[in-house]
C-alpha positions as CSV (number, residue, x, y, z in Angstrom):
1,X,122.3,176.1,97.3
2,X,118.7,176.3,96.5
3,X,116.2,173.5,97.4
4,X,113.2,172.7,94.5
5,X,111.2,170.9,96.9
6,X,108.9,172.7,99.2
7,X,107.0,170.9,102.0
8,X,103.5,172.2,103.8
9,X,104.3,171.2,107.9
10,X,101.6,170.5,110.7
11,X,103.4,170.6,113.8
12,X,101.7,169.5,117.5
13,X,102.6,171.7,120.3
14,X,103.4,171.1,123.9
15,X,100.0,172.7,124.5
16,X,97.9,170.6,122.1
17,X,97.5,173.3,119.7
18,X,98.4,172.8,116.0
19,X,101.0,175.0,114.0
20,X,100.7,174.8,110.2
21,X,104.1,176.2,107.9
22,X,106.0,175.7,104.7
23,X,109.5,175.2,103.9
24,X,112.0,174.1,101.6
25,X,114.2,172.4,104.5
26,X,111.9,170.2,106.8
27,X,114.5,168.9,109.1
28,X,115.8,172.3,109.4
29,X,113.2,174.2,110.3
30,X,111.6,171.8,112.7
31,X,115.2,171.8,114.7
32,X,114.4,175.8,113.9
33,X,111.0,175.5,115.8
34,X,112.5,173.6,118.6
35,X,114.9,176.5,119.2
36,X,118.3,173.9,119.0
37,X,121.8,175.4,119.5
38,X,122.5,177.7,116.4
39,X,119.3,177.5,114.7
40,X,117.5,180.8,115.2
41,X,114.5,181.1,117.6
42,X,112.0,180.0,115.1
43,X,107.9,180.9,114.8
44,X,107.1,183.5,117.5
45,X,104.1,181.1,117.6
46,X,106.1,177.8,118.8
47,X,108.8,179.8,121.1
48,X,106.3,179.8,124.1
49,X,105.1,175.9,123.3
50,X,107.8,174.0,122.8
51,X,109.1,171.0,122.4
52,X,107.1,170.4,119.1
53,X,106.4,167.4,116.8
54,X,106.3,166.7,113.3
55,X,102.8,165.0,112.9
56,X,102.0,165.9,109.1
57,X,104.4,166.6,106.1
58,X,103.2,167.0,101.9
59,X,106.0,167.6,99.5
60,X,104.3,170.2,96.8
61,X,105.5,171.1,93.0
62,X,107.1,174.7,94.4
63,X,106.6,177.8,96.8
64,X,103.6,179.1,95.2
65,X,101.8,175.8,95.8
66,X,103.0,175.6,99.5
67,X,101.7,178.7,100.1
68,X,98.0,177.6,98.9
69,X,98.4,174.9,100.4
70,X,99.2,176.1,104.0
71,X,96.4,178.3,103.8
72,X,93.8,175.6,103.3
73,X,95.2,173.8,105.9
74,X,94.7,176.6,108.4
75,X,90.9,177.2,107.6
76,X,90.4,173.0,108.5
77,X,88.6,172.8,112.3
78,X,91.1,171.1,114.8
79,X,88.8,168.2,114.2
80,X,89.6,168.0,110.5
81,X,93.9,168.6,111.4
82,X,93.6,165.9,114.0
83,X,91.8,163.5,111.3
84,X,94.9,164.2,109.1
85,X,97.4,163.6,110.9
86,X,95.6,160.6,112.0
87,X,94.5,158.8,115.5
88,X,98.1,159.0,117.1
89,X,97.3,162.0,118.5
């Protein structure tokens, strides 16, 4: 079945460090990222820093948008991520 909603992901790392993605399944792929039974090995980035949080989630019209989206996200300064997500970091 295909999903019509696509979400743009900022996930905190065991490390601190940010991880920015897009999907059409959130709760899948963060169970994905975490590496749980049956559910792949996820982001070669998150393998080596897990466990991970969800700390930021934006449903967007489709794919295409997700995609522009995620890449603004990545150019923000740590500073400007952390002042998304907000101060519960």
């Amino acid at each position: 079945m295909k999903k019509n909603k696509f979400f743009v992901y900022l996930l905190k790392c065991s490390d601190g460090t940010f991880y920015c993605g897009y999907t059409n399944d959130i709760e899948n792929r963060l169970k994905v990222h975490n590496g749980e039974a049956g559910q792949g090995v996820g982001a070669k980035y998150t393998r080596g820093r897990r466990p991970v949080t969800l700390h930021y989630c934006e449903e967007v019209a489709d794919k295409s948008s997700a995609m522009k989206r995620e890449y603004e996200l990545k150019q923000l300064t740590r500073d400007q991520k952390e002042n998304l997500v907000g101060a519960d970091l």
